[in-house]
C-alpha positions as CSV (number, residue, x, y, z in Angstrom):
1,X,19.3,13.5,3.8
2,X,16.0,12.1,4.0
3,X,13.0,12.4,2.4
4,X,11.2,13.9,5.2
5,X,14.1,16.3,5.6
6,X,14.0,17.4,1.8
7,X,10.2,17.6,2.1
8,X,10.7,20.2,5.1
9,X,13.4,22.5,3.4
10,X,11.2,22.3,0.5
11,X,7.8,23.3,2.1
12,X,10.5,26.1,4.4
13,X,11.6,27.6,0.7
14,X,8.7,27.6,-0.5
15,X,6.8,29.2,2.0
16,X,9.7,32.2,2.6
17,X,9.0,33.0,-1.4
18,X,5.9,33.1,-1.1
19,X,5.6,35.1,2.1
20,X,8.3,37.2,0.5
21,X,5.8,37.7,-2.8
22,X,2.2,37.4,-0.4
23,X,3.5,40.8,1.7
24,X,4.8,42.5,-0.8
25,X,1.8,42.7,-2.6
26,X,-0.6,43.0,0.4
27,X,1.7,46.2,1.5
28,X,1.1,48.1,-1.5
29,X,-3.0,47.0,-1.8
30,X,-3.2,47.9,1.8
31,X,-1.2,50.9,1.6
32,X,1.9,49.8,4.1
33,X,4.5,52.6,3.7
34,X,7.7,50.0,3.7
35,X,11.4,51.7,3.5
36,X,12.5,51.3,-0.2
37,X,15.2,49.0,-0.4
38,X,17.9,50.0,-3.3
39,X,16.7,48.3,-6.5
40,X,19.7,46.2,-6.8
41,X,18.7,44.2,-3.4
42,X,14.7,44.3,-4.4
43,X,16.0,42.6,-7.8
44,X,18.3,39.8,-6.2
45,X,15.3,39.0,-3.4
46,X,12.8,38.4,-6.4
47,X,15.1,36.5,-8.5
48,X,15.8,34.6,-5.4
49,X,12.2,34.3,-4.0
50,X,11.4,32.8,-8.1
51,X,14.4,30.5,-7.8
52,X,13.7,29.3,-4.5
53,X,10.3,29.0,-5.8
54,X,11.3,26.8,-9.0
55,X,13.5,25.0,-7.0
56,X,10.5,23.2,-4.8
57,X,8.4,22.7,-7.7
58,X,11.5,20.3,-8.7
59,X,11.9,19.0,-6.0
60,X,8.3,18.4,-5.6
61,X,8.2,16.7,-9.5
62,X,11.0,14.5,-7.9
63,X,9.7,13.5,-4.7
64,X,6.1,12.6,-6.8
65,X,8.3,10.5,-9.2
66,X,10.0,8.6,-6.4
67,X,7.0,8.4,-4.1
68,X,5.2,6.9,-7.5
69,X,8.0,4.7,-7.9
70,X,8.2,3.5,-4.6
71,X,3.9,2.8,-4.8
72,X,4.3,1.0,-7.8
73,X,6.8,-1.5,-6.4
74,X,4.5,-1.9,-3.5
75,X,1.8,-3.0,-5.8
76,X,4.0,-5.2,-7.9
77,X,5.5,-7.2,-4.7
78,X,1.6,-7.4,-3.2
79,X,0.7,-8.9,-7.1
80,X,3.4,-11.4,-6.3
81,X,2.9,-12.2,-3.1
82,X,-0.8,-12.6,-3.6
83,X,-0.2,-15.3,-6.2
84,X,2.4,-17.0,-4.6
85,X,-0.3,-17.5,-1.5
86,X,-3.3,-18.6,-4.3
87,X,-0.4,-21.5,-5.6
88,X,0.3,-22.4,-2.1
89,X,-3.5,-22.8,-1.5
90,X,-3.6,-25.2,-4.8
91,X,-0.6,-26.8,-3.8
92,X,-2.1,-28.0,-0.3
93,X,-5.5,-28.7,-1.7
94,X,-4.1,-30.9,-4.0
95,X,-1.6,-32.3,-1.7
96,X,-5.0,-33.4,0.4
97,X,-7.0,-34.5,-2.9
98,X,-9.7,-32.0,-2.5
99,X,-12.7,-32.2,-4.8
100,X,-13.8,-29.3,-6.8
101,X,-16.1,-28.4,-4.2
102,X,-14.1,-28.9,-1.6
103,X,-11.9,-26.4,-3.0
104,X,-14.1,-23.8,-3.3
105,X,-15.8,-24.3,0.1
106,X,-12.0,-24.2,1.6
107,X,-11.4,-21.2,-0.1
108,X,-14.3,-19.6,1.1
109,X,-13.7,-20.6,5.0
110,X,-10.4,-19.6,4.3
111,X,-11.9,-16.2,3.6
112,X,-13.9,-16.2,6.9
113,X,-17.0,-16.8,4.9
114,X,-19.5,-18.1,7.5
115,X,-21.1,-21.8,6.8
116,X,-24.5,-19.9,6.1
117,X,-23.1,-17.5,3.8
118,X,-20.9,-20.3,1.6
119,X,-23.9,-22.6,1.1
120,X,-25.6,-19.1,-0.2
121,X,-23.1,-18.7,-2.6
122,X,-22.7,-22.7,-3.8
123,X,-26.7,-22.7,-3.6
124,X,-26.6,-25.8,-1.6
125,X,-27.5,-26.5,2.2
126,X,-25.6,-25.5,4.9
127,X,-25.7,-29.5,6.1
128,X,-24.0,-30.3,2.6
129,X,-21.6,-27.2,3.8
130,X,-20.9,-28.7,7.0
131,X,-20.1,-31.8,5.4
132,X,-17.6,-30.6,3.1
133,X,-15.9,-28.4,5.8
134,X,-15.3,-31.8,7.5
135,X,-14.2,-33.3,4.9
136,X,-11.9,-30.8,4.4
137,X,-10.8,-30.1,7.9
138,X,-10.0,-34.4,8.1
139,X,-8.1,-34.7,4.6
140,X,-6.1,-31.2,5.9
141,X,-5.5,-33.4,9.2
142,X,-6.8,-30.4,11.4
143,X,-9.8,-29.9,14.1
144,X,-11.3,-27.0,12.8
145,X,-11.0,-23.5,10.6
146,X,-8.8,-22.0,13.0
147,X,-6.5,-24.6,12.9
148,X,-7.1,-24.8,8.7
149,X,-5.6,-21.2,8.5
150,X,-3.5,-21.6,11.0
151,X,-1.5,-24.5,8.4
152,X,-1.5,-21.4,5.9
153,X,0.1,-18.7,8.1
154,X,2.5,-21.2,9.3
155,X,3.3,-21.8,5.9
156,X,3.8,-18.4,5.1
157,X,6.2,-17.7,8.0
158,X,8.5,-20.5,6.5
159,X,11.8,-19.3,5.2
160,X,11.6,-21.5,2.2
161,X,7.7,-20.2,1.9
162,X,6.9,-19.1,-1.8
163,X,6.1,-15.8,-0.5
164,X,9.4,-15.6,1.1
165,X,11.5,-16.8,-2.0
166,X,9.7,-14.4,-4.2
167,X,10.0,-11.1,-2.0
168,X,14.0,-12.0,-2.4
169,X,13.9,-12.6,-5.7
């Protein structure tokens, strides 16, 4: 069964109790005049309406436990998978001898920082900006930024990517 199924039969039983409870009550406020049923019957529909009842309050506590389950593994594989993409960005800056600055300017571009708004954050010129990015694009053996993240999403679509080898671990 799936969860979308169970969710259904659950909201379905809880609804019919409640409708069950809701017009009972209403009837006698409003002043209905409903056939008595034998007591017997009225007592097995409100033990039934109350179990049906409990039952989707269980069922709900499960479905929060798994759906919090299933978040929290989410997070956990996003945790990994964001620092298996930060250790393949050191990997390649050191595998084309970045400086410190060159670093931190890649990383920035990487992030679609614009040249204006990187040398705002370094507080440095956008000319000593420009410079770097070359720099960077020439050690990286690439053009331009499109070409610079293009290297990283090709190395993430690898089969023997880090990001790849840690989902299957």
């Amino acid at each position: 069964m799936t969860r979308q199924v169970l969710i259904g039969l659950i909201l379905v039983v809880q609804t019919l109790c409640a409708v069950f409870f809701v017009s009972d009550i209403l009837s006698s406020m409003v002043g209905i005049y409903v056939r008595p049923l034998p007591w017997e019957i009225r007592e097995l529909m409100e033990i039934g309406a109350a179990l049906g009842l409990v039952l989707g309050l269980v069922l709900g506590g499960v479905m929060l436990v798994w759906t919090l389950r299933e978040r929290n593994q989410a997070q956990e594989r996003l945790r990994r998978a964001s620092g298996a993409f930060l250790e393949l960005l050191e990997e390649r800056f050191v595998e084309w001898g970045l400086t410190p600055a060159e670093r931190d300017v890649a990383l920035f571009a990487i992030k679609g920082m614009s040249t204006a708004e990187i040398a705002v954050l370094r507080a440095t010129s956008e000319g000593t900006v420009k410079a770097q990015t070359n720099a960077i694009y020439r050690k990286a053996g690439v053009s331009g930024r499109p070409q610079l993240l293009s290297l990283f999403i090709d190395d993430l679509m690898r089969d023997d990517s880090p990001l790849k080898q840690g989902r299957a671990a």
